[in-house]
C-alpha positions in Angstrom: -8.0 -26.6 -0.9 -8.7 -24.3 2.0 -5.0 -25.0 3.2 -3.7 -23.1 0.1 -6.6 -20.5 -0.1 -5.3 -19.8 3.6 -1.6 -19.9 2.5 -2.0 -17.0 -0.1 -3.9 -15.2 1.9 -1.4 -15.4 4.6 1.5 -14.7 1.9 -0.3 -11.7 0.6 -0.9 -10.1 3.9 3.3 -10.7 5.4 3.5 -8.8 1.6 1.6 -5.7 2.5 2.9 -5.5 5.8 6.7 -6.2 4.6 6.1 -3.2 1.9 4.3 -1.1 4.3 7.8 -1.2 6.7 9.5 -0.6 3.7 7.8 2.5 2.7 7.9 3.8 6.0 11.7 2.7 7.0 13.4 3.9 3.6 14.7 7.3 3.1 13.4 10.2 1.3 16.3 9.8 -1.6 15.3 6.4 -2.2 11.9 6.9 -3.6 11.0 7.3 -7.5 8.0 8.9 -9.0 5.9 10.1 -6.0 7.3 11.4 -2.6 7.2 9.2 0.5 4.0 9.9 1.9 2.1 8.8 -1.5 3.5 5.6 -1.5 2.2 5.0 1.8 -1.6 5.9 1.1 -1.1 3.7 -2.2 0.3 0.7 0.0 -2.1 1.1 2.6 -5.2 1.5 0.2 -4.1 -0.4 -2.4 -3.4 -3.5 -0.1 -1.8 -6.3 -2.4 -1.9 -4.4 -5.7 -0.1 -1.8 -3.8 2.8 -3.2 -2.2 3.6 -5.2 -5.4 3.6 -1.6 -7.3 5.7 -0.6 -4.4 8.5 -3.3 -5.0 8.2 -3.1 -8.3 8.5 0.1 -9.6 9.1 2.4 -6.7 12.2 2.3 -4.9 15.5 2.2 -6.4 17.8 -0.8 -6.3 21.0 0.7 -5.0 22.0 -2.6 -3.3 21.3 -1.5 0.3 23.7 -0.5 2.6 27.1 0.8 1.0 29.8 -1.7 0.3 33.4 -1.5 0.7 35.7 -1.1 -1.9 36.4 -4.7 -3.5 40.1 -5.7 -2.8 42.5 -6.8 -5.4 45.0 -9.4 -4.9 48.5 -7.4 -4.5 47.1 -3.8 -4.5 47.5 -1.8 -1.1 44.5 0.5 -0.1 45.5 3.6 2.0 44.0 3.7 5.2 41.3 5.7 5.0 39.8 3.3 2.2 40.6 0.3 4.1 37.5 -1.3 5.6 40.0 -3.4 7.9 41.8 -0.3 9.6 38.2 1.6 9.5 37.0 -1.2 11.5 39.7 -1.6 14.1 39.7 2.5 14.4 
């Protein structure tokens, strides 16, 4: 029984901590509802309740990073939407 007490407790605090570098590593345009620096007194005060708030409700899902166009079998892309001849630029 201590095994799992000491497994959640582990798993909750690799939560804050993964929210907290969240918070702190995401850009301004990616926040919802209260500005950067509020989310980071809520995650930091909060602890657990925080940082699942945090994941929740408070950044946007935009997918990450930017993805290149999706190519179509038989369609050409000009160059400058090409990820291939970006890359090799």
């Amino acid at each position: 029984m201590i095994k799992i007490d000491a497994l959640l407790v582990f798993l909750g605090i690799g939560l804050q901590i993964y929210a907290l570098f969240d918070v702190a590593r995401a850009p301004q345009e990616n926040f919802t509802k209260w500005p950067k620096w509020a989310w980071l007194i809520i995650v930091i005060l909060f602890g657990l309740i925080g940082s699942l708030v945090w994941i929740m409700s408070g950044r946007k899902n935009n997918g990450g990073t930017p993805r290149a166009p999706r190519r179509r079998p038989g369609r050409d892309l000009p160059p400058d939407d090409n990820p291939d001849f970006l890359r090799n630029l």
